[in-house]
FIFI-951373 format. One record per residue: x, y, z of N, C-alpha, C, CB in turn. Coordinates in pm, whole numbers, padded with zeros to 5 digits, always signed. Glycine has a CB too. Example, Ala and Ser with C-alpha at 12.3 -4.5 7.8 and 13.67 -1.06 7.14 Angstrom:
+01319-00569+00780+01230-00450+00780+01320-00330+00780+01131-00447+00905+01285-00225+00708+01367-00106+00714+01290+00003+00787+01408-00060+00572
***
This chain:
+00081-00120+00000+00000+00000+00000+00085+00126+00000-00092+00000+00119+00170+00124+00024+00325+00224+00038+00365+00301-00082+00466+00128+00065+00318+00208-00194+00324+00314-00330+00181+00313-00406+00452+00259-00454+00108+00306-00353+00008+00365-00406-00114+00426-00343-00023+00291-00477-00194+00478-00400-00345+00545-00334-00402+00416-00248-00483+00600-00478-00463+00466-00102-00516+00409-00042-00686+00420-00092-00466+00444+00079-00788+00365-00029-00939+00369-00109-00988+00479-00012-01052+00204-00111-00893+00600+00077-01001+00672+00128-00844+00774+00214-01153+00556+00240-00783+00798+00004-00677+00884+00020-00708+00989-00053-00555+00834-00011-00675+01090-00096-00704+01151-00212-00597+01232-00279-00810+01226-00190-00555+01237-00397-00456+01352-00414-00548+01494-00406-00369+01336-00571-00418+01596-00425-00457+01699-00409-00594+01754-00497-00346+01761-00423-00593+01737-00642-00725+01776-00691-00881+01721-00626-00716+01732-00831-00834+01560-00569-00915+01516-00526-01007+01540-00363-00863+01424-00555-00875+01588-00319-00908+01677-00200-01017+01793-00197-00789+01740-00168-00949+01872-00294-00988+01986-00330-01163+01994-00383-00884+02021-00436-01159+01881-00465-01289+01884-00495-01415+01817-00416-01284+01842-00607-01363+01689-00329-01439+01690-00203-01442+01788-00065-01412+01579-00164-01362+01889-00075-01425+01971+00011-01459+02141-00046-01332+01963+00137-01466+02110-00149-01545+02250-00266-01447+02388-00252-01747+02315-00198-01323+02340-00247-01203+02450-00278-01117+02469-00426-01090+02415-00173-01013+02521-00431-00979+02505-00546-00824+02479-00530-01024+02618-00630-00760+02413-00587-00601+02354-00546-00556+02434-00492-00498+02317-00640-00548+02554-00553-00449+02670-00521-00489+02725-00340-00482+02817-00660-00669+02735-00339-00673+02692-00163-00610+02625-00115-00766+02638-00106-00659+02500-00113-00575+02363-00054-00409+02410-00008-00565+02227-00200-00341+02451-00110-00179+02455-00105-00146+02604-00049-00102+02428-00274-00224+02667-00042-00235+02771+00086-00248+02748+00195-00318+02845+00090-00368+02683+00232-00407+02655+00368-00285+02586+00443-00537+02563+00369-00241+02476+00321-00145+02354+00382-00011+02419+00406-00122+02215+00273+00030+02564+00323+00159+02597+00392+00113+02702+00503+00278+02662+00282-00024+02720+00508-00036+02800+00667-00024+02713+00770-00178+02875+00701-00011+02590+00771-00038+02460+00849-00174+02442+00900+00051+02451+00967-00273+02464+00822-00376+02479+00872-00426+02329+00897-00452+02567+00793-00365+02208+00765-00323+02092+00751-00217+02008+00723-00369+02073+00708-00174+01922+00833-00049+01833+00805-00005+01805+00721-00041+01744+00832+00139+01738+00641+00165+01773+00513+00072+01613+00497+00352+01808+00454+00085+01596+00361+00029+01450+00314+00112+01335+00302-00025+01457+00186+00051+01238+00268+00162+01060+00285+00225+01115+00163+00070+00844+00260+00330+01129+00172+00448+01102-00014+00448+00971-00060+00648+01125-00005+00405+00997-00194+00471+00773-00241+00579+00906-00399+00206+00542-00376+00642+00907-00375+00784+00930-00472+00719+01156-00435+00767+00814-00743+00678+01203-00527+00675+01329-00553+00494+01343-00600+00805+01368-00675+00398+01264-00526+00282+01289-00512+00233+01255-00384+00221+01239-00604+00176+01345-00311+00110+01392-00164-00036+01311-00224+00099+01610-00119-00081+01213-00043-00185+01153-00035-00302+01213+00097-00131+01012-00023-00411+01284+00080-00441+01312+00169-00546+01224+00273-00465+01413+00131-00606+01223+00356-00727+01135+00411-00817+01220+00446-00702+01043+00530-00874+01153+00567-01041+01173+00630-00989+01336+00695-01111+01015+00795-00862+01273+00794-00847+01410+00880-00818+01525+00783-00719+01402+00994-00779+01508+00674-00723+01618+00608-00897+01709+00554-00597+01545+00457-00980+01610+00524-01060+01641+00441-01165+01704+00551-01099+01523+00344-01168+01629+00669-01209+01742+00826-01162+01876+00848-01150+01685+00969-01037+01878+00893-00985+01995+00857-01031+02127+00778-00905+01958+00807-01014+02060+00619-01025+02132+00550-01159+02217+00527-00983+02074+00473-01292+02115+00600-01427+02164+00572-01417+02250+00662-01550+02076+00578-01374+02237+00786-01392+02279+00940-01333+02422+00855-01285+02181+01102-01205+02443+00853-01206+02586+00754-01287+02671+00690-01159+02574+00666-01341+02566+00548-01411+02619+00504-01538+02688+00604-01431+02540+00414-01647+02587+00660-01724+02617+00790-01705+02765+00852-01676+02512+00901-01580+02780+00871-01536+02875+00963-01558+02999+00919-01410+02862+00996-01451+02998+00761-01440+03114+00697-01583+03176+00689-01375+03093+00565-01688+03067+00641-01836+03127+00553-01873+03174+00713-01979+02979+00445-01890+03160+00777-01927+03185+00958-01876+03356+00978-01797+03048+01095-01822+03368+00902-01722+03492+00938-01611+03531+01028-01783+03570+00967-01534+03418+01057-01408+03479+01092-01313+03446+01002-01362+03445+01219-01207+03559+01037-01103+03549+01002-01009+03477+00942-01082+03565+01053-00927+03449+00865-00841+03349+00852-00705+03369+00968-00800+03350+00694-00674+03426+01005-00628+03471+01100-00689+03431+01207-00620+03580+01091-00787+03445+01283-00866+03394+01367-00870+03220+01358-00998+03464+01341-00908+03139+01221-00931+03030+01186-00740+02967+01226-01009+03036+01015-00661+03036+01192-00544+02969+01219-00506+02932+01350-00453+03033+01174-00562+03064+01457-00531+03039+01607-00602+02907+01660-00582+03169+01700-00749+02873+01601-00831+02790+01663-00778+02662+01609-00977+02820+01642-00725+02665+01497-00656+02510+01427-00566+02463+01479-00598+02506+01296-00473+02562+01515-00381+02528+01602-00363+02462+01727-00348+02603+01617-00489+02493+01759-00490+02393+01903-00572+02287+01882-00547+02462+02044-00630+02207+01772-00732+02080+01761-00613+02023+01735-00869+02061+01647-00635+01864+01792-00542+01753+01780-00649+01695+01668-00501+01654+01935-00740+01715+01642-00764+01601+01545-00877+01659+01473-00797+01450+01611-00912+01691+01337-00983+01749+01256-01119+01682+01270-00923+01748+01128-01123+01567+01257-01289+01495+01250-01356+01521+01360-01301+01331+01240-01249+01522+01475-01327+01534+01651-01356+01702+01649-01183+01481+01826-01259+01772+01622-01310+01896+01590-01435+01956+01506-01222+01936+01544-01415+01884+01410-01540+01922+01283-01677+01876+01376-01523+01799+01098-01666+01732+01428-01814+01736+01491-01833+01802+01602-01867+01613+01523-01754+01849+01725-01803+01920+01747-01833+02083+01713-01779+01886+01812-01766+02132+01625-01821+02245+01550-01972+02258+01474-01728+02260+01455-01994+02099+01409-02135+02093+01363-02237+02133+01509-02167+01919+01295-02189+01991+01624-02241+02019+01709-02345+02127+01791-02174+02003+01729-02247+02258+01712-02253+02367+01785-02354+02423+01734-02146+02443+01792-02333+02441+01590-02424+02518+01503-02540+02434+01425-02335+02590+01397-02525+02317+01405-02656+02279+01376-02789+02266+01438-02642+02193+01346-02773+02221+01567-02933+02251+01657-02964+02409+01646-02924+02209+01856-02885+02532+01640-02972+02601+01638-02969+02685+01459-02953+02684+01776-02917+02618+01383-02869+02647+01233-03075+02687+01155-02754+02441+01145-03092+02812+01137-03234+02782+01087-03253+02717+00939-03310+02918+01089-03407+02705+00932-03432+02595+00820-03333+02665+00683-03634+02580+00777-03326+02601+00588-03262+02594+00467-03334+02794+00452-03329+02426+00335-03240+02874+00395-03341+03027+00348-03377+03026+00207-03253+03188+00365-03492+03091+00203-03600+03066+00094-03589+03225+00002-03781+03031+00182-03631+03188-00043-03587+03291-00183-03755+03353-00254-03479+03160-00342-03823+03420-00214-03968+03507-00246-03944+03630-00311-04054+03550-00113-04003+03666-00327-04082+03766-00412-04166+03861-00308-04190+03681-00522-04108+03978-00343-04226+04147-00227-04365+04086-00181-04304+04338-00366-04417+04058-00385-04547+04018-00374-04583+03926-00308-04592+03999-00464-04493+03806-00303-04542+03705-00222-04550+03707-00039-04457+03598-00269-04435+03812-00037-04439+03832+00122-04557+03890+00188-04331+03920+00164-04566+04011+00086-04688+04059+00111-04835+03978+00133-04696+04136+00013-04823+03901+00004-04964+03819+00049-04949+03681+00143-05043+03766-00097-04868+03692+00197-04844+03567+00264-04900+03674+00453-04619+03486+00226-04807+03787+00471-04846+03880+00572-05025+03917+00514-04719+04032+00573-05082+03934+00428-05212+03975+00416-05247+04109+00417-05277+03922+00502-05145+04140+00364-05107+04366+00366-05054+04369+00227-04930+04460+00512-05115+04492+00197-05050+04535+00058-04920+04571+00045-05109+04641+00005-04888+04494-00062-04703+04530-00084-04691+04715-00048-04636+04491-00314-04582+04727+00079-04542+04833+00031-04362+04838+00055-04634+04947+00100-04286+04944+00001-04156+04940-00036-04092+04950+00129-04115+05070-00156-04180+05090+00148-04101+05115+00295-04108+04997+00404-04169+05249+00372-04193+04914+00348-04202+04759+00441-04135+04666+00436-04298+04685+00431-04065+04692+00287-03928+04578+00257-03788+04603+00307-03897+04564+00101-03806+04759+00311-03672+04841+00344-03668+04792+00510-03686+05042+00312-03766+04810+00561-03730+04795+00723-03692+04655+00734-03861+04828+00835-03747+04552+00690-03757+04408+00711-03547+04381+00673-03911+04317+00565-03519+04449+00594-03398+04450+00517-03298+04527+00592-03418+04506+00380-03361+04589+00657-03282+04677+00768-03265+04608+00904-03361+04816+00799-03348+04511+00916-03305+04437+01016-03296+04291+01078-03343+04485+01071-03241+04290+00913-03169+04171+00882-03312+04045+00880-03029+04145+01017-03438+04106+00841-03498+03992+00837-03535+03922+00683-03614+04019+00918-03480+03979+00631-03472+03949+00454-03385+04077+00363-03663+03949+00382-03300+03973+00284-03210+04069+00226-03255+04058+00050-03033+04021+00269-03209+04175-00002-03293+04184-00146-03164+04128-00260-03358+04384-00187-03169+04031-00311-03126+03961-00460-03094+03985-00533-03169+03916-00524-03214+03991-00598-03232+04068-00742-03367+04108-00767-03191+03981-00868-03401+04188-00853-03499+04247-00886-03589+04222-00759-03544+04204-01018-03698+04158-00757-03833+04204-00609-03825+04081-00562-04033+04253-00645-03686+04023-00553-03688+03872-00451-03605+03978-00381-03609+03679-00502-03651+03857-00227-03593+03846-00106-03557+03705-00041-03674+03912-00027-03428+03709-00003-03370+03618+00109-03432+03610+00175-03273+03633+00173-03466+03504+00244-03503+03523+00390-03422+03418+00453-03664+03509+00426-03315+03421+00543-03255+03376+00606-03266+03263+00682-03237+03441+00642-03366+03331+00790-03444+03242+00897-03627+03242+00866-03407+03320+01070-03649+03165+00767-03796+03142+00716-03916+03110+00871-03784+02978+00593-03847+03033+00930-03922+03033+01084-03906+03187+01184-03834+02892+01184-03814+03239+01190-03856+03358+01214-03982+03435+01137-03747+03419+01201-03957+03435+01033-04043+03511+00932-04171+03452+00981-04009+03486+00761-04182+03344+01001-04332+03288+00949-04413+03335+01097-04340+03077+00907-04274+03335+01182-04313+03362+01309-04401+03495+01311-04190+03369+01396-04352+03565+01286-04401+03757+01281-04518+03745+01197-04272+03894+01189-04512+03678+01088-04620+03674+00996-04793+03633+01063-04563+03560+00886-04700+03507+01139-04842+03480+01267-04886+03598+01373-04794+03347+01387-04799+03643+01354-04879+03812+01519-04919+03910+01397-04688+03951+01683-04905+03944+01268-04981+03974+01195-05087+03987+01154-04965+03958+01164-05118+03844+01147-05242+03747+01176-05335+03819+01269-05196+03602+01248-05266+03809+01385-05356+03867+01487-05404+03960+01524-05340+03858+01557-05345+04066+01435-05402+04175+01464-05259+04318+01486-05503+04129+01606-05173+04271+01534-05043+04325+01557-05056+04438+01486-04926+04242+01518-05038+04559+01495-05014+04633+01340-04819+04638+01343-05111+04850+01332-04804+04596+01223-04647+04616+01183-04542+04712+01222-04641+04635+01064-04611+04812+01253-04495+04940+01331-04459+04871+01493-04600+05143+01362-04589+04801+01545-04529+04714+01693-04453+04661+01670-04594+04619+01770-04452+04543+01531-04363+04432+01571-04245+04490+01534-04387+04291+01508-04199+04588+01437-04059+04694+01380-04030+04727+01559-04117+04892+01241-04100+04780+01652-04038+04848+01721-04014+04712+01861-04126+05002+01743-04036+04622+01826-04047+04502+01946-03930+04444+01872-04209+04387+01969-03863+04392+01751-03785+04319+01738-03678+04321+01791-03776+04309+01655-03633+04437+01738-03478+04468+01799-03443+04471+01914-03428+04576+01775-03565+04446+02050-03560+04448+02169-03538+04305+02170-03667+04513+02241-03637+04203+02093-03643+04072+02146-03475+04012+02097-03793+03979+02071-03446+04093+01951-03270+04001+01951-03183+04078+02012-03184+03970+01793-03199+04178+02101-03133+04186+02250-03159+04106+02342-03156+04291+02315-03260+04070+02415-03296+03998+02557-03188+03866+02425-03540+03966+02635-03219+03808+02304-03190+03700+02252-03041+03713+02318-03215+03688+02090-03030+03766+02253-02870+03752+02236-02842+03764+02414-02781+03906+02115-02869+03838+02524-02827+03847+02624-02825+03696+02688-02897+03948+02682-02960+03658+02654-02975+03520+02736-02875+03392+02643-03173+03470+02741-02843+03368+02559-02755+03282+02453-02644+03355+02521-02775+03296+02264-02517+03455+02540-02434+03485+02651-02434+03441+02759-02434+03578+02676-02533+03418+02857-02535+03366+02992-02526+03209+02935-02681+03415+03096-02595+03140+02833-02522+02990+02811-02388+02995+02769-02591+02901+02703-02377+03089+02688-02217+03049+02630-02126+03041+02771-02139+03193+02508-02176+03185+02824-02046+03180+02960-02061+03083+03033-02039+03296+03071-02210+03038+03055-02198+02927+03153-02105+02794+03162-02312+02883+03154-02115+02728+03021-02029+02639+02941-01852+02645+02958-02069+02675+02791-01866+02808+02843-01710+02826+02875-01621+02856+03007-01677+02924+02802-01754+02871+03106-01634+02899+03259-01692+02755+03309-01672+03080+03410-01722+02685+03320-01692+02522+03377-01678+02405+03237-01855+02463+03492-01732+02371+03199-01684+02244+03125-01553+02294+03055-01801+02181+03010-01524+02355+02961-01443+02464+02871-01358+02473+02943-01494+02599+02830-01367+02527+03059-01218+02565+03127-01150+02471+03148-01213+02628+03251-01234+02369+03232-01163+02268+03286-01095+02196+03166-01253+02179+03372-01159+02203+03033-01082+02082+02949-00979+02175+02860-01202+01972+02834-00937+02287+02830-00878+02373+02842-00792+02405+02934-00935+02430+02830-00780+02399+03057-00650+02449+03121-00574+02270+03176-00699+02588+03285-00671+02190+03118-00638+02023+03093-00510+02013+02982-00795+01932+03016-00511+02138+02899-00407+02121+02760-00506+02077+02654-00268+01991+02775-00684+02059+02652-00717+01998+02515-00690+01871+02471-00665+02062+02426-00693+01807+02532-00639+01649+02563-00707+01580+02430-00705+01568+02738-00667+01524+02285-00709+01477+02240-00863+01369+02275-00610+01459+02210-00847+01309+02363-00930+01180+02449-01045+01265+02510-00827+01088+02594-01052+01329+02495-01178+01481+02580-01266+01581+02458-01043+01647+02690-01210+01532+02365-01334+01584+02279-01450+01528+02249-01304+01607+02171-01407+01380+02235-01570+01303+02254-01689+01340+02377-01539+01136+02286-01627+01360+02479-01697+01427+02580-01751+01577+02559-01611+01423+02688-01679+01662+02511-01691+01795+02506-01804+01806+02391-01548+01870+02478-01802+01730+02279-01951+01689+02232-02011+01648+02269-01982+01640+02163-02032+01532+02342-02139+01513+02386-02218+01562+02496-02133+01427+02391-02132+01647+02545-02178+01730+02666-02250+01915+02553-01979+01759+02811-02230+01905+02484-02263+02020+02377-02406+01966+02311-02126+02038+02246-02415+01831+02312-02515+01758+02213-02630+01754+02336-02456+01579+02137-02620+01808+02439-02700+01733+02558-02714+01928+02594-02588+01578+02703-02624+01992+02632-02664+02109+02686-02753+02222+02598-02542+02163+02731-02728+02179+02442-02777+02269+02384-02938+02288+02368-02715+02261+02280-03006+02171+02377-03168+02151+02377-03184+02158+02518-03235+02004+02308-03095+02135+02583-03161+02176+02751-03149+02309+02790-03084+02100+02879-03052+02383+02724-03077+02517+02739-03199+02562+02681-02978+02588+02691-03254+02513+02551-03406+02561+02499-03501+02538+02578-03455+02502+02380-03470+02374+02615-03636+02370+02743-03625+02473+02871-03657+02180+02846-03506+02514+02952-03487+02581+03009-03575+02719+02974-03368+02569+03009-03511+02789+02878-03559+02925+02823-03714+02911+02809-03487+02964+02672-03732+02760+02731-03916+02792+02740-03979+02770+02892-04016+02663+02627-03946+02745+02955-04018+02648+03109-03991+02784+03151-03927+02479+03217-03880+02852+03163-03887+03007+03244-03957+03140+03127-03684+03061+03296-03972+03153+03037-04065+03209+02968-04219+03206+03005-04045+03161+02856-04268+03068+03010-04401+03052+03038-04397+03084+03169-04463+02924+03007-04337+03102+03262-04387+03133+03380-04349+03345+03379-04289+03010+03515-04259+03364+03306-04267+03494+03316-04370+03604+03293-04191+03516+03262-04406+03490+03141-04526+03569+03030-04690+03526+03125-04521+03465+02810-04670+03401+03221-04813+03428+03308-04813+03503+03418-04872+03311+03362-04696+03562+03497-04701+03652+03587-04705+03794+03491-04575+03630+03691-04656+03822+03369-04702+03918+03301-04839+03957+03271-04653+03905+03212-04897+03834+03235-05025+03846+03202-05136+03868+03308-05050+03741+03134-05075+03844+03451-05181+03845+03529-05147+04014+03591-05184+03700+03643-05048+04071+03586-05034+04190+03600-05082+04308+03505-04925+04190+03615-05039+04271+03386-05157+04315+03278-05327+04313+03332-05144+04197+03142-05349+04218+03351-05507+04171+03384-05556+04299+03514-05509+03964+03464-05497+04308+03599-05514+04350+03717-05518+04519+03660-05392+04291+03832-05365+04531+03592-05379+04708+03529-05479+04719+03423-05228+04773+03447-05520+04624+03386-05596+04689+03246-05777+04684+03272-05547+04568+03082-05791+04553+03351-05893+04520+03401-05988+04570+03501-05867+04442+03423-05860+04545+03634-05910+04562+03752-05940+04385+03792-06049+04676+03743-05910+04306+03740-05977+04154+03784-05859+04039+03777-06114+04103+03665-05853+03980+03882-05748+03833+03866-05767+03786+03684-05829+03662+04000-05686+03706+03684-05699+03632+03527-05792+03543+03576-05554+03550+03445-05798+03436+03676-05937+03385+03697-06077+03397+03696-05940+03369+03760-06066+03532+03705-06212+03606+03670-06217+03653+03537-06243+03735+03761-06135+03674+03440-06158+03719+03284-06240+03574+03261-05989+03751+03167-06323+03640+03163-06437+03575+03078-06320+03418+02955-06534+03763+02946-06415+03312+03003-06337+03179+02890-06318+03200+02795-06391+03061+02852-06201+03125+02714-06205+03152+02622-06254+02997+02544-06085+03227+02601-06211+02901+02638-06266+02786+02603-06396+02752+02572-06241+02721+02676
***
């Protein structure tokens, strides 16, 4: 096997094209050391699995928006590309939104049940809830967000509320997703971190990521519903004058 391709080696083009770069990437990255050199059989480089981990985990990174600079510091410390790559999926796929969908003004419009208007695309675009294409399509990024707002629409909402409620709610968002990150990175994180990153500790560090990340969601909803019914019964009392037990059924 010493002089030739193994069944799950690849040369360099072959590299390149299972992880959607172009050679001249590849032989960049590899003299940043971003990846180990490859098996030699005479004056052709053989790459594998870890190489081809690696290399996505990069890619991953770059489209994410950091740095290559940034991407080099964090490579530098993974002992092993595949254990790395999953837990990087790890991270971002439970909360990664659905696939983004590609509409039309008109269609947004009649999907909300309001007449197309411009200054309604501009705000939506202004804050980051659909970005414009080409001609009268729109991105929409996070389609479950969207569909979300589209439902308090529904209800009656008029659209200048929900413009002036968003940007509050991806504050509290973002504040409460900080109190998990820190929570994580000052105990599990530290400890396997000031450990040296122990190759043998990443299987754990996923699976402890694969387990905290949906328990942080039930968390957030189980303390939500109890916030939004002590809200509501304070509402009831200012708006009413009456416990929520005494408002009229709705059942």
């Amino acid at each position: 096997m010493e002089g030739q391709q193994a069944p799950e080696e690849y040369t360099v083009d072959q590299l390149a094209a299972k992880v959607g770069m172009t050679v001249r990437n590849v032989r960049a990255y590899a003299g940043r050391g971003l990846i180990p050199p490859p098996r030699l059989v005479g004056r052709t480089g053989y790459y594998d699995a870890d190489h081809v981990a690696r290399l996505t985990l990069v890619r991953e990174l770059l489209d994410k928006g950091y740095t290559l600079a940034a991407v080099e510091r964090m490579m530098s410390e993974l002992p092993d590309g595949a254990l790395a790559l999953g837990v990087f999926e790890t991270l971002v796929s439970p909360w990664t939104p659905a696939e983004p969908e590609v509409i039309t003004e008109h269609q947004l419009a009649e999907r909300a049940g309001i007449p197309h208007d411009a200054a309604t695309i501009d705000k939506l675009i202004a804050l980051g809830i659909a970005e414009r294409v080409e001609d009268d399509r729109l991105r929409i990024p996070n389609p479950d967000l969207l569909r979300t707002g589209l439902e308090v629409i529904k209800l009656g909402v008029p659209l200048d509320a929900i413009f002036e409620m968003l940007p509050k709610l991806f504050e509290q968002a973002d504040q409460v997703a900080k109190i998990y990150v820190e929570l994580f990175r000052g105990t599990v994180w530290r400890q396997f971190a000031d450990a040296g990153l122990p190759a043998d500790g990443w299987p754990e560090i996923q699976r402890t990521l694969e387990n905290i990340i949906p328990l942080a969601g039930q968390a957030l909803v189980a303390a939500f519903r109890e916030s939004m019914g002590r809200e509501i019964e304070t509402a009831a009392y200012e708006e009413l004058g009456l416990p929520p037990n005494d408002l009229p059924s709705t059942g």
